[in-house]
VOPAGU-2260 file (C-alpha; in pm, 1 decimal, decimal comma):
REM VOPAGU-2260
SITE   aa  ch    i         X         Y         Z
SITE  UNK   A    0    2338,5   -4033,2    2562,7
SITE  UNK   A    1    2035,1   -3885,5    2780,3
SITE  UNK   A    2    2022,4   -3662,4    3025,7
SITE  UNK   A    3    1782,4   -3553,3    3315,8
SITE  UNK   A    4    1627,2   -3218,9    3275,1
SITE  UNK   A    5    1860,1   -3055,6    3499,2
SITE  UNK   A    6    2178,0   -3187,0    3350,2
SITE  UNK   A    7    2084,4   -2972,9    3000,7
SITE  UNK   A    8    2267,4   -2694,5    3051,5
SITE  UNK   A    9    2258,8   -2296,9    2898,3
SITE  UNK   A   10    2622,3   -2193,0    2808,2
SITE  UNK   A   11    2557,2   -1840,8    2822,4
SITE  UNK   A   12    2485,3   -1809,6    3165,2
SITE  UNK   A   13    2659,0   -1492,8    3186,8
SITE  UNK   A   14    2592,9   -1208,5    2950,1
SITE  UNK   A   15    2697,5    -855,9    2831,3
SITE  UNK   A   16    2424,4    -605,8    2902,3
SITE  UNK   A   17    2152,5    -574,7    2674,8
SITE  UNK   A   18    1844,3    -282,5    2577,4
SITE  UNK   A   19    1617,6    -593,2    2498,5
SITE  UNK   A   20    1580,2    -954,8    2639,0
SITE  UNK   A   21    1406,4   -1033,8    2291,9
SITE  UNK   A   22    1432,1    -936,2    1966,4
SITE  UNK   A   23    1176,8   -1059,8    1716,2
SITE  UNK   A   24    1240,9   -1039,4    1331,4
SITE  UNK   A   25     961,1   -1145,5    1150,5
SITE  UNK   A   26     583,4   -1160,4    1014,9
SITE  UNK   A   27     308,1    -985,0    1094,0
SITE  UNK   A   28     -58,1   -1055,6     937,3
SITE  UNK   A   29    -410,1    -978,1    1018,4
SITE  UNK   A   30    -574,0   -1330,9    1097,1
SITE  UNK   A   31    -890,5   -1372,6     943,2
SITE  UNK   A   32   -1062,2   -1682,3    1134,0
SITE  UNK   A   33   -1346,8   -1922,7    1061,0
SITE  UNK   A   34   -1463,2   -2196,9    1271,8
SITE  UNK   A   35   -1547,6   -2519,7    1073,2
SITE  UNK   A   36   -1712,4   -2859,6    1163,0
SITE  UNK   A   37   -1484,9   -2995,5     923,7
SITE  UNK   A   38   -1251,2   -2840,8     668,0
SITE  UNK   A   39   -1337,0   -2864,5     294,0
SITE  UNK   A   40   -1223,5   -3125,4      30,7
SITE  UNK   A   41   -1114,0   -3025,8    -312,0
SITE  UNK   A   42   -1440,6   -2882,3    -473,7
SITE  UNK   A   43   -1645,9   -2881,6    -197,6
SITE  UNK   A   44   -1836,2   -2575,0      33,9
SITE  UNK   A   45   -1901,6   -2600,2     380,7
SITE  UNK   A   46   -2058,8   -2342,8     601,9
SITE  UNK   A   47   -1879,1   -2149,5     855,5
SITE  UNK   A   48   -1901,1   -1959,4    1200,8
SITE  UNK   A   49   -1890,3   -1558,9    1160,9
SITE  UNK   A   50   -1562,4   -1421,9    1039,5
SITE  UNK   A   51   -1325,5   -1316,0    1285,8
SITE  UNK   A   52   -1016,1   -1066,2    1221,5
SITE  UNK   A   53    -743,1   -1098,1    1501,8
SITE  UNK   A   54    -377,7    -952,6    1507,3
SITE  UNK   A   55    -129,6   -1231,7    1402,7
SITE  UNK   A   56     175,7   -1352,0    1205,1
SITE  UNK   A   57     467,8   -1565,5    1313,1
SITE  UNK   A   58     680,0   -1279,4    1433,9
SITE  UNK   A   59     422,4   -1036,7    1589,6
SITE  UNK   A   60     328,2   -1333,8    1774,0
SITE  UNK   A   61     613,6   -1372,9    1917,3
SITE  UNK   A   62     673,8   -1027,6    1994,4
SITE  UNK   A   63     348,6   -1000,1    2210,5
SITE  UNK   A   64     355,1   -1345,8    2393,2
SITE  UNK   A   65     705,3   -1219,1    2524,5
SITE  UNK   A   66     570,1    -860,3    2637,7
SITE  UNK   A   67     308,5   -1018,2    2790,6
SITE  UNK   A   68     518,6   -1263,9    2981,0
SITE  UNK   A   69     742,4    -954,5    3074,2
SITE  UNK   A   70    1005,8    -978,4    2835,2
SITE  UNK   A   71    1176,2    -644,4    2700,3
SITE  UNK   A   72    1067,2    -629,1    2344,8
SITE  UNK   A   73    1128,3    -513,2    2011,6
SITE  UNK   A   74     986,4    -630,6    1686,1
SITE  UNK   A   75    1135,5    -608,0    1392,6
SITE  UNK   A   76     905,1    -644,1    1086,4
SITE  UNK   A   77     722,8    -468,0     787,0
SITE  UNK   A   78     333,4    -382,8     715,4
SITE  UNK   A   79     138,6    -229,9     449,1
SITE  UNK   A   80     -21,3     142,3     560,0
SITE  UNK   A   81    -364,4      36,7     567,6
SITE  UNK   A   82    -622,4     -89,4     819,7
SITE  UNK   A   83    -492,5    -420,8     883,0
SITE  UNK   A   84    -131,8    -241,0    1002,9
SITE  UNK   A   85    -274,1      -0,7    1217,6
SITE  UNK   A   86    -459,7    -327,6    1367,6
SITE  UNK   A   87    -115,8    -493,8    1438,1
SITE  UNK   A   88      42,7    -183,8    1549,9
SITE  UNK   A   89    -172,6    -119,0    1762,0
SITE  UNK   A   90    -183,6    -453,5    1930,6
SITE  UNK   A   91     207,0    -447,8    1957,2
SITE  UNK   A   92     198,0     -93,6    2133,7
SITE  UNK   A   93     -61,5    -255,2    2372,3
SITE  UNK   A   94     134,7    -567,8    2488,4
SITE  UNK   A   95     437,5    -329,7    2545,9
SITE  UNK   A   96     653,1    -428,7    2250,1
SITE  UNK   A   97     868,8    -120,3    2112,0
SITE  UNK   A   98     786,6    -113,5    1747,8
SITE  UNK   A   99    1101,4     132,9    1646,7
SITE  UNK   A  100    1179,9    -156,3    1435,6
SITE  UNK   A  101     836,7    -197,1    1241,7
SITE  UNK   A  102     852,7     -77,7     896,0
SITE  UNK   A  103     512,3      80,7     727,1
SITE  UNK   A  104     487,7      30,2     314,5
SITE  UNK   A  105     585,0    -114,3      11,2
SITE  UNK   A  106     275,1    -333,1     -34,1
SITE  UNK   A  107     -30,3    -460,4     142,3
SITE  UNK   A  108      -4,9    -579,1     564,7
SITE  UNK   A  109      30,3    -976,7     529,0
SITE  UNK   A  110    -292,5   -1198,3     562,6
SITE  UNK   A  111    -356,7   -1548,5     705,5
SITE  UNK   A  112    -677,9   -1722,0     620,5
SITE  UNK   A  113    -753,1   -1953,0     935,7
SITE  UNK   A  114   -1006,3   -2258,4     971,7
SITE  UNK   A  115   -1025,3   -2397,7    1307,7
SITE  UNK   A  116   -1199,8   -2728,0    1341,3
SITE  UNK   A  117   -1386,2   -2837,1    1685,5
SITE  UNK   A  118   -1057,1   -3012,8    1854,9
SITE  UNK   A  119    -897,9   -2660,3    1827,8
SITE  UNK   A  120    -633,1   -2772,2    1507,9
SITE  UNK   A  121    -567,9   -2552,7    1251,2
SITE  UNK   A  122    -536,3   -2509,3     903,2
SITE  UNK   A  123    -351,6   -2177,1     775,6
SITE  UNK   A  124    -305,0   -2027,0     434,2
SITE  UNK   A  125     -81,2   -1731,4     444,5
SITE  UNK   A  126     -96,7   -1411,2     160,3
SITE  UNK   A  127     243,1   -1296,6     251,0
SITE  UNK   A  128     242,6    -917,5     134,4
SITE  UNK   A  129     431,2    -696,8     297,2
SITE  UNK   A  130     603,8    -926,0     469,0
SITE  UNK   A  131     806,2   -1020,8     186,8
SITE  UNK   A  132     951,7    -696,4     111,3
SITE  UNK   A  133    1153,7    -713,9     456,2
SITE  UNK   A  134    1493,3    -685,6     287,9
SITE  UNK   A  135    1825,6    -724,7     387,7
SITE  UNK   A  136    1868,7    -390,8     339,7
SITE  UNK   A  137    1630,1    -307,5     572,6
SITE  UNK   A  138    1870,4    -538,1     817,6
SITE  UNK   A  139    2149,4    -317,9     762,5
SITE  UNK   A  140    1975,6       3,2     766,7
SITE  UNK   A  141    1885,9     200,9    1112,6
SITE  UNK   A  142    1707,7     132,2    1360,0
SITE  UNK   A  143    1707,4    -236,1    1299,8
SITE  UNK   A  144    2128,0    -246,2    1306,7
SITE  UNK   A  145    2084,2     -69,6    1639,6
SITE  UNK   A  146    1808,9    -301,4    1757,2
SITE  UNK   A  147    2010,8    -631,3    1644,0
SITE  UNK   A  148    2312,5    -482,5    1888,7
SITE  UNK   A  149    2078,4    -426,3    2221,8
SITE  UNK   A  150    1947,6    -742,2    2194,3
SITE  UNK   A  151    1973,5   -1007,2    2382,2
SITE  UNK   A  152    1854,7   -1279,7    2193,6
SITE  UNK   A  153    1692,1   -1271,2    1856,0
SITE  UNK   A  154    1426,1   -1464,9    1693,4
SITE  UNK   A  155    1327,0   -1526,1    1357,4
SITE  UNK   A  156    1115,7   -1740,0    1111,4
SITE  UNK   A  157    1073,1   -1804,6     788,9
SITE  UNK   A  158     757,9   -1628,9     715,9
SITE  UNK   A  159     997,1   -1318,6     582,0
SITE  UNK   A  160    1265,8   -1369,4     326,8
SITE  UNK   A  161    1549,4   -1624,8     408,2
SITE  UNK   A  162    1794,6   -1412,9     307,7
SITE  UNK   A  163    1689,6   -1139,3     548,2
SITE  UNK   A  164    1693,7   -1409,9     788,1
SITE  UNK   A  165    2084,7   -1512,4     655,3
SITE  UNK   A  166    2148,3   -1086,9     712,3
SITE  UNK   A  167    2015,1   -1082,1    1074,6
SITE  UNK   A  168    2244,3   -1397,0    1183,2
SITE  UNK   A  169    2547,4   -1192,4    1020,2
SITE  UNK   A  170    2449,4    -862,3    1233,5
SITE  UNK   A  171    2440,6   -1070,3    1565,8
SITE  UNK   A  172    2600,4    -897,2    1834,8
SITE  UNK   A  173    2893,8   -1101,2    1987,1
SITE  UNK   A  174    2714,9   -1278,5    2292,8
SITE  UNK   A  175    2363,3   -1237,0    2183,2
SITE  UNK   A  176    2187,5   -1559,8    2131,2
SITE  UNK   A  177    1980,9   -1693,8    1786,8
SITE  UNK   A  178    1678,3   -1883,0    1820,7
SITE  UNK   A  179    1520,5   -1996,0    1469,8
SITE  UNK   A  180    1170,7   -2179,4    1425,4
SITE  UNK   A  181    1210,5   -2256,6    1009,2
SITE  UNK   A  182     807,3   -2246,3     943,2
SITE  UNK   A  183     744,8   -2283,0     691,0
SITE  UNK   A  184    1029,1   -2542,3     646,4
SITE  UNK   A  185    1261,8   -2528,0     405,1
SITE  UNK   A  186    1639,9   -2587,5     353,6
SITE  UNK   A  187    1900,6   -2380,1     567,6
SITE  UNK   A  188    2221,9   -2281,6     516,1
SITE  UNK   A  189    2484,5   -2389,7     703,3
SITE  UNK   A  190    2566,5   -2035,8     826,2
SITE  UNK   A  191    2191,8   -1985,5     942,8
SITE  UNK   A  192    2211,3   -2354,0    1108,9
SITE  UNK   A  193    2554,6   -2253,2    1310,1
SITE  UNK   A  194    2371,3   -2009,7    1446,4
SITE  UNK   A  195    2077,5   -2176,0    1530,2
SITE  UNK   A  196    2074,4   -2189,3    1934,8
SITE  UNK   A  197    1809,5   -2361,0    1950,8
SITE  UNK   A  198    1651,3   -2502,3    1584,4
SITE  UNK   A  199    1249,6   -2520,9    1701,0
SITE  UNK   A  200    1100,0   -2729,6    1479,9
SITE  UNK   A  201     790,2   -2996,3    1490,4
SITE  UNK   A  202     768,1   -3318,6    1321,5
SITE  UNK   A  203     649,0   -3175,4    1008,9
SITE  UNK   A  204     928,9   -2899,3    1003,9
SITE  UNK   A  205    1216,8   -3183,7    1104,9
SITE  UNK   A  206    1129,7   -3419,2     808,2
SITE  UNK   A  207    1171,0   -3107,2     555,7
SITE  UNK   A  208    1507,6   -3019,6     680,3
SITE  UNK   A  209    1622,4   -3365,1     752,3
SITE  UNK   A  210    1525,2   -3443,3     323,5
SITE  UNK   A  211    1478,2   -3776,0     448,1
SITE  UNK   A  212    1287,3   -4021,1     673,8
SITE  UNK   A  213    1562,7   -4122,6     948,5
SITE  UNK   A  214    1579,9   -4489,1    1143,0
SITE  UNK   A  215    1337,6   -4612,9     846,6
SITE  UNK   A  216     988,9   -4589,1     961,1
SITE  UNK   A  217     708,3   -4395,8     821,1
SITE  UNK   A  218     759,2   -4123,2     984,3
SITE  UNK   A  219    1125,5   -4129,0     996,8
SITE  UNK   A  220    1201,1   -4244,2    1365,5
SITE  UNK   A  221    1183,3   -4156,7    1684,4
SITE  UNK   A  222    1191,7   -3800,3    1818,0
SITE  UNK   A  223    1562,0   -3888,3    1989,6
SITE  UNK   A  224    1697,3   -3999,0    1617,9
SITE  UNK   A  225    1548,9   -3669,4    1444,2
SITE  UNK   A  226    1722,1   -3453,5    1703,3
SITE  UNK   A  227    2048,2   -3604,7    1625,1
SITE  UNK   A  228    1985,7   -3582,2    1282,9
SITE  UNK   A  229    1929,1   -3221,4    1313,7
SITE  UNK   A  230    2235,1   -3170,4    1553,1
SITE  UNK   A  231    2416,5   -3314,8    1294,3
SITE  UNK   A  232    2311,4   -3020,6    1052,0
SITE  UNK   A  233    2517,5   -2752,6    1241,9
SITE  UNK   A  234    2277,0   -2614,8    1510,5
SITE  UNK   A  235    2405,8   -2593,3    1887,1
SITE  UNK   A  236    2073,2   -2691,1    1982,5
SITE  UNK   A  237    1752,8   -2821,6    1902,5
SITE  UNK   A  238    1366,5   -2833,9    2049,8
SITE  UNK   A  239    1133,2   -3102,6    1911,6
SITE  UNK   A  240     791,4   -3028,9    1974,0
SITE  UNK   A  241     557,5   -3322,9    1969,0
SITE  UNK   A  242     203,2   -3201,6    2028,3
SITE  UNK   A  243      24,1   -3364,9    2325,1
SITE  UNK   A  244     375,4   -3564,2    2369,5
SITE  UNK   A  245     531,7   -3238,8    2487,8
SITE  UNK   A  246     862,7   -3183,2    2337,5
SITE  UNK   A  247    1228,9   -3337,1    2315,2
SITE  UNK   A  248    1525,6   -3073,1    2383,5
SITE  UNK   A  249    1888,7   -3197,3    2257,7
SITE  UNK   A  250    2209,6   -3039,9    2288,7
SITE  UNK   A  251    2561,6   -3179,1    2304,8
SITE  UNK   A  252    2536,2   -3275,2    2618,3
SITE  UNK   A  253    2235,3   -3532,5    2529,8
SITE  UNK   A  254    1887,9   -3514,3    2492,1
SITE  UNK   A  255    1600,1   -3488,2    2736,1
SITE  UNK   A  256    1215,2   -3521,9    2736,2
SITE  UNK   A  257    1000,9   -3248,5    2843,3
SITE  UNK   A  258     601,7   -3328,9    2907,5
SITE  UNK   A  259     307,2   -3175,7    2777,8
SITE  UNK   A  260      97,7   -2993,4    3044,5
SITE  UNK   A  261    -261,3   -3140,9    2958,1
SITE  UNK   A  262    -548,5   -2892,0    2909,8
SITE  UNK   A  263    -875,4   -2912,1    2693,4
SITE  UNK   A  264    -781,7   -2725,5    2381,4
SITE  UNK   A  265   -1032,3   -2451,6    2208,7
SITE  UNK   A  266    -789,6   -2295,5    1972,1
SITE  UNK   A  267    -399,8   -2369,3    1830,5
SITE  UNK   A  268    -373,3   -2079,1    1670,5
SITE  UNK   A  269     -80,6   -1913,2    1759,5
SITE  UNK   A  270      33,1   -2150,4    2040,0
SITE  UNK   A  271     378,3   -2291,4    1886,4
SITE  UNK   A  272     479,3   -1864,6    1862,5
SITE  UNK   A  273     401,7   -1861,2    2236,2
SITE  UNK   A  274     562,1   -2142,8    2315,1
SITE  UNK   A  275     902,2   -2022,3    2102,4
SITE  UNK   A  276     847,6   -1674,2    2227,8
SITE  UNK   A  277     787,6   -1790,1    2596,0
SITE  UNK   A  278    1151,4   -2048,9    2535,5
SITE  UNK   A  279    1351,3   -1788,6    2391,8
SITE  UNK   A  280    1334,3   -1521,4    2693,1
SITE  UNK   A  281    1397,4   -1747,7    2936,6
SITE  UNK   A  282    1698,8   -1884,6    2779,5
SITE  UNK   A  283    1810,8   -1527,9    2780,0
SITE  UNK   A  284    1746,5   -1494,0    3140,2
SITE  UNK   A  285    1975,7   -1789,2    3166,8
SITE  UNK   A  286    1776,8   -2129,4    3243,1
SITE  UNK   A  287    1848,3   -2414,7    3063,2
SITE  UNK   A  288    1696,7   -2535,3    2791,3
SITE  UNK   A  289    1498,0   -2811,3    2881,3
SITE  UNK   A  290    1415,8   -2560,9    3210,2
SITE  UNK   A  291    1296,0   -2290,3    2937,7
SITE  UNK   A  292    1112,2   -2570,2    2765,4
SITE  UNK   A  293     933,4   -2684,1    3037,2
SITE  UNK   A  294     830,4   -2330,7    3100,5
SITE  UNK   A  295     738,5   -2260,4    2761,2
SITE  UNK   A  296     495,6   -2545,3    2770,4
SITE  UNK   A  297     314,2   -2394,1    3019,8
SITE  UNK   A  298     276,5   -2099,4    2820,6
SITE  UNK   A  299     120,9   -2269,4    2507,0
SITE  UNK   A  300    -108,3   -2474,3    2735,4
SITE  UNK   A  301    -282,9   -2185,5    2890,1
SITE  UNK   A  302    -268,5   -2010,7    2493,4
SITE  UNK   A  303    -454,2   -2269,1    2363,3
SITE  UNK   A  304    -734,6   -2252,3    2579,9
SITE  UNK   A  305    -846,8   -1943,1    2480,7
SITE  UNK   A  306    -994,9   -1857,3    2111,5
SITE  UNK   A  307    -749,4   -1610,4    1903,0
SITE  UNK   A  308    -326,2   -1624,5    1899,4
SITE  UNK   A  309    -221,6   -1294,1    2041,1
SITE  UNK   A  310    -529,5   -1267,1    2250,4
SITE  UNK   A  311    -532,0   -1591,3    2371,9
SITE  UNK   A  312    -142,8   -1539,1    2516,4
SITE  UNK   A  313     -70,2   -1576,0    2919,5
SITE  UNK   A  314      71,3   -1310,3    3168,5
SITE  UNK   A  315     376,2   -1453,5    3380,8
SITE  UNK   A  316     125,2   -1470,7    3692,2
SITE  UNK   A  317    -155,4   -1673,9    3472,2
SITE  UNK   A  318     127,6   -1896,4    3397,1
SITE  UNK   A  319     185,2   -1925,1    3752,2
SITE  UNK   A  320    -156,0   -1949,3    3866,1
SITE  UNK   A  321    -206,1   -2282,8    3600,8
């Protein structure tokens, strides 16, 4: 079945009331960037542009794109007490994100080592550090119990323990919603896909959950037959996000196309965050999900025209004024 954009519908259109429209749980690193012709092959050395150190990570990402798009926010992560979380601290506070939640020590702040080629794509290797001492018990502990309560919806990846991702789906608050992108992919389960509301994956991220290639082509159907394969899973809904194609959102009510908003791309980094980040508050404000899509495409067009991830992400009125 397929449906028009308008027919997708958000089944929480009315809601309790909440501290936070968006709660992030999740990474935060210190990007360290280089600009590349070309990346490397095994053995090889290739020159560089000068090293560039910018605020990142999945989670504090997310946090800032929202804040910047006017979202009440709270992140909820862990750093190391050295340079690198001040950095990221310090770029949260800026954006307006309340960073009650953000845990100092226990190891080093998380890095990402970053090559960006000259059509703006990416390659990222990730050091996670810190970020893999988020616990569950930090989940149960205050403030982050408190924080999961006042929130709205929550938001998570898998750059932080899954099993601190399994704890925050159990301290949901009835009525708040779960948003998940699983990068890097791996296997779910089934409680953490129930939640799921929507699964955000891209084609990469679908084919590791799915285990399999679906409708037997190379790479495993089309974007329609991996949705249903991942509805099938256990999530209420799912968001398909296909690059220059734009993105495919699916629900029970069918499935529906959403189009990429075409812009001349400097820099990826960061973009898919600000799209999920820009998708998950307006779900909580209570569009619909191909609506929120839509908008969040916007989002990650204007971020990827700009050099950096968290410095590169839109205010509501740039939005409006691309």
């Amino acid at each position: 079945m397929y449906a028009s954009v308008a027919q997708l519908s958000h089944p929480y259109r009315r809601q309790p009331m909440f501290d936070y429209d968006l709660l992030v749980v999740g990474s935060a690193n210190a990007d360290l960037v280089i600009c590349v012709e070309r990346r490397p092959g095994a053995g090889e050395t290739v020159l560089g542009s000068d090293l560039a150190l910018h605020p990142g990570g999945k989670g504090a990402n997310q946090a800032v794109a929202a804040a910047r798009l006017g979202a009440r926010t709270a992140l909820l992560a862990r750093v190391g007490d050295d340079a690198h979380g001040r950095l990221l601290l310090d770029s949260q506070r800026a954006a307006g994100v309340d960073t009650a939640g953000v845990l100092v020590g226990g190891a080093p702040t998380g890095v990402a080592l970053i090559t960006v080629d000259p059509s703006g794509d990416n390659s990222i290797v990730v050091s996670p550090g810190a970020n893999g001492r988020l616990t569950p018990d930090d989940i149960r502990a205050a403030p982050a119990a408190a924080l999961l309560t006042a929130s709205r919806v929550v938001s998570a990846q898998l750059e932080i323990p899954l099993e601190t991702v399994t704890e925050v789906v159990r301290g949901l608050r009835p009525g708040a919603r779960f948003v998940l992108n699983p990068s890097p992919p791996r296997e779910l389960p089934p409680d953490v896909l129930a939640a799921c509301d929507p699964l955000i994956v891209n084609e990469h991220e679908a084919r590791v959950l799915l285990g399999a290639d679906v409708g037997g082509t190379a790479v495993g159907g089309t974007p329609e037959e991996w949705a249903g394969a991942l509805l099938a899973l256990g999530p209420r809904s799912v968001v398909v996000t296909l690059g220059e194609d734009g993105a495919l959102v699916a629900d029970a009510s069918g499935t529906a196309r959403v189009p990429a908003v075409k812009v001349n791309a400097v820099d990826t980094t960061g973009a898919g965050d600000a799209f999920t980040a820009a998708l998950a508050w307006r779900l909580g404000a209570g569009e619909s999900l191909a609506d929120s899509a839509a908008y969040a495409a916007r989002v990650g067009a204007v971020a990827v025209t700009r050099q950096g991830a968290q410095a590169s992400f839109p205010t509501a009125d740039e939005v409006a004024a691309g």
